[in-house]
BAFI-3210 file (N, C-alpha, C; in Angstrom, 3 decimals, decimal comma, padded with zeros to 6 digits):
// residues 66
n [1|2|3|4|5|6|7|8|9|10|11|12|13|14|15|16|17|18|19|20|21|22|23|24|25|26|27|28|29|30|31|32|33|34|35|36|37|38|39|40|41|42|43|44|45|46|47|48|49|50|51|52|53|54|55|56|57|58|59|60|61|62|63|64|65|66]
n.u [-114,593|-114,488|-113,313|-110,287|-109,131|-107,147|-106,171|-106,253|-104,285|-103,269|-101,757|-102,825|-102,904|-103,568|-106,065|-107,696|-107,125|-108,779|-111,695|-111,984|-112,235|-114,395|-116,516|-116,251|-116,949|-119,563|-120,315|-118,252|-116,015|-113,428|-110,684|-110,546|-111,155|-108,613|-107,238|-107,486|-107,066|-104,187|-103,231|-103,934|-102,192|-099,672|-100,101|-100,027|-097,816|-096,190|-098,037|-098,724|-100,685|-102,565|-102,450|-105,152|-106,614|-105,536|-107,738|-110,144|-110,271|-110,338|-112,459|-114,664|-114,545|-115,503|-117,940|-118,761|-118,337|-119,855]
n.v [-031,190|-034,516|-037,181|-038,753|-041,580|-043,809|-046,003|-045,335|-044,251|-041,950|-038,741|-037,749|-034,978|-034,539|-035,785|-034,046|-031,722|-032,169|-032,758|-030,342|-029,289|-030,212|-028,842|-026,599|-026,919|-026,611|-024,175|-022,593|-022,152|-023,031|-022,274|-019,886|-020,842|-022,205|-019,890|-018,759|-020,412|-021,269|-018,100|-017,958|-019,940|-019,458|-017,905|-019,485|-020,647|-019,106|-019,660|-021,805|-023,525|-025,623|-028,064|-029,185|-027,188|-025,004|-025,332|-025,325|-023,247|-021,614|-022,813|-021,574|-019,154|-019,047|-019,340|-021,971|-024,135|-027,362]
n.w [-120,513|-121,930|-120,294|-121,737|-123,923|-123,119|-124,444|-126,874|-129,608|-130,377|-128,898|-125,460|-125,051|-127,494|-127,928|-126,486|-127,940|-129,842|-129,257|-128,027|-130,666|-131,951|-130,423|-131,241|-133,798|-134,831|-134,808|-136,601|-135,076|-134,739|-135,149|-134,086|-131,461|-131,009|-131,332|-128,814|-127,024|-127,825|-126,729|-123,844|-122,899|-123,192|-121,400|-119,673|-118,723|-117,303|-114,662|-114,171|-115,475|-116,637|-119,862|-120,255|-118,348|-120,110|-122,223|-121,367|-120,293|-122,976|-124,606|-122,349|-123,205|-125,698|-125,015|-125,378|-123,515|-121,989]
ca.u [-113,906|-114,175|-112,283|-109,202|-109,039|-105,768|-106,293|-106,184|-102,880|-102,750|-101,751|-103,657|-103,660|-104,184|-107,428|-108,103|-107,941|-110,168|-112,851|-112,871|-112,927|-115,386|-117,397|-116,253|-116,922|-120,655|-120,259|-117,233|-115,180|-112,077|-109,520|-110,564|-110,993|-107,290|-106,438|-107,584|-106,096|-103,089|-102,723|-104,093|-101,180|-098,680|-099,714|-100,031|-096,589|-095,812|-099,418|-098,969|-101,787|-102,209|-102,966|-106,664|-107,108|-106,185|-108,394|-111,059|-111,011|-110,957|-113,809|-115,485|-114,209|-116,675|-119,508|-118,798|-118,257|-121,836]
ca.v [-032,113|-035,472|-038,447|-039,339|-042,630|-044,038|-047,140|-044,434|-044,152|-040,109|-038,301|-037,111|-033,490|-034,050|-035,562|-033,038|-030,662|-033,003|-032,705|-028,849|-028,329|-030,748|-028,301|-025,401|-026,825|-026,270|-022,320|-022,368|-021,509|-023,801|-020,930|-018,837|-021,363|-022,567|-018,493|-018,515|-021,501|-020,408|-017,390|-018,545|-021,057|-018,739|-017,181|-020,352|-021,235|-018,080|-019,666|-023,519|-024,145|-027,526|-027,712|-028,916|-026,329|-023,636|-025,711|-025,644|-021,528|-020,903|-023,064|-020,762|-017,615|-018,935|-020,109|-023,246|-025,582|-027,435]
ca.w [-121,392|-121,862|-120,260|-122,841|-123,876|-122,428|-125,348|-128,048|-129,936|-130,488|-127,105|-124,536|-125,626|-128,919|-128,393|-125,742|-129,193|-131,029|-128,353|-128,440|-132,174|-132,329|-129,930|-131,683|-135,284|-135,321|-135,203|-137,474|-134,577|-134,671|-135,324|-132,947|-129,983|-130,846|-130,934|-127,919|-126,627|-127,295|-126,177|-122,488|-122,894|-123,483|-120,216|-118,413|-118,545|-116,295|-114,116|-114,271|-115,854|-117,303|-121,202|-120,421|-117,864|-120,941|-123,648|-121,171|-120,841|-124,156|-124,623|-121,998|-123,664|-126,377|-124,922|-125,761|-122,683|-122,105]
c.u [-114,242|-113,160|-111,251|-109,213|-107,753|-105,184|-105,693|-104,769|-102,304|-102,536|-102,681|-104,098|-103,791|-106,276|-108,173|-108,137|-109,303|-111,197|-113,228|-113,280|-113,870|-116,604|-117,295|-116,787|-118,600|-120,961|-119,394|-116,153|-113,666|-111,074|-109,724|-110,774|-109,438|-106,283|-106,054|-106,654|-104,713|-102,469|-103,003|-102,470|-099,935|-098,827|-099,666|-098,893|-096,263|-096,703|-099,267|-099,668|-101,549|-102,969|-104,531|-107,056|-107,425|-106,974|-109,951|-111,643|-111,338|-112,002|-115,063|-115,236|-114,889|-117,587|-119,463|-118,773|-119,889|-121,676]
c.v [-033,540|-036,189|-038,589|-041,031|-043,427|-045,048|-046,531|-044,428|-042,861|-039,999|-037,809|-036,031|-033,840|-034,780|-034,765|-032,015|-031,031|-032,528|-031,595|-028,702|-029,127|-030,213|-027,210|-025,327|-026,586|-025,241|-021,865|-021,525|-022,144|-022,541|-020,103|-019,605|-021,908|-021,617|-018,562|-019,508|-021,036|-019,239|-017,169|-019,426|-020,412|-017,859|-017,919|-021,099|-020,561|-018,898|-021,180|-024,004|-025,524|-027,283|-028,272|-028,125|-025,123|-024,081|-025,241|-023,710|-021,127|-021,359|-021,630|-019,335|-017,344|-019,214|-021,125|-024,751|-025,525|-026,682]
c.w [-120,939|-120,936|-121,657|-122,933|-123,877|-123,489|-126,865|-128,507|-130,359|-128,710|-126,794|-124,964|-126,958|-128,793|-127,372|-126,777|-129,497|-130,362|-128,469|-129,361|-131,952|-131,686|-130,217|-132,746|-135,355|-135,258|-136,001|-136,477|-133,914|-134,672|-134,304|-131,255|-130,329|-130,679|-129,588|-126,874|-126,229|-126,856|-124,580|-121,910|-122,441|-121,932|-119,235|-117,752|-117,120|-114,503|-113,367|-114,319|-116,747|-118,419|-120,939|-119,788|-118,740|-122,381|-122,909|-120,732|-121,581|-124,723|-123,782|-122,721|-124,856|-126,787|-125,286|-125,185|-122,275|-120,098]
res [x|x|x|x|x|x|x|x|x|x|x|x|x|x|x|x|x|x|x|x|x|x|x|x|x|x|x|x|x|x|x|x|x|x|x|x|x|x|x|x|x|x|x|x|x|x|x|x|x|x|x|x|x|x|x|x|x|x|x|x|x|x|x|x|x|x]
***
């Protein structure tokens, strides 16, 4: 992932989304990296994972981080 731009006026995680789809959207795989997303999420609560730690699995879960 990217740096966030601290200047930006959306939050942090949201453009921590932006960044994935925008690396998901050239396979048409937005929906399914945000499946994924969340259901990492949902286990990271239990984990204490941090929301870019589970944006940045489900990226790997489809091939998608460079």
């Amino acid at each position: 992932m990217q740096p966030t731009n601290p200047n930006e006026p959306r939050p942090t995680e949201a453009q921590l989304c932006h960044q994935a789809l925008e690396k998901a959207r050239p396979w048409g795989l937005e929906a399914e990296l945000m499946w994924s997303a969340m259901n990492i999420a949902a286990e990271a609560n239990a984990h204490g994972t941090t929301f870019e730690q589970a944006l940045d699995q489900a990226l790997d879960e489809w091939d998608l981080n460079d």
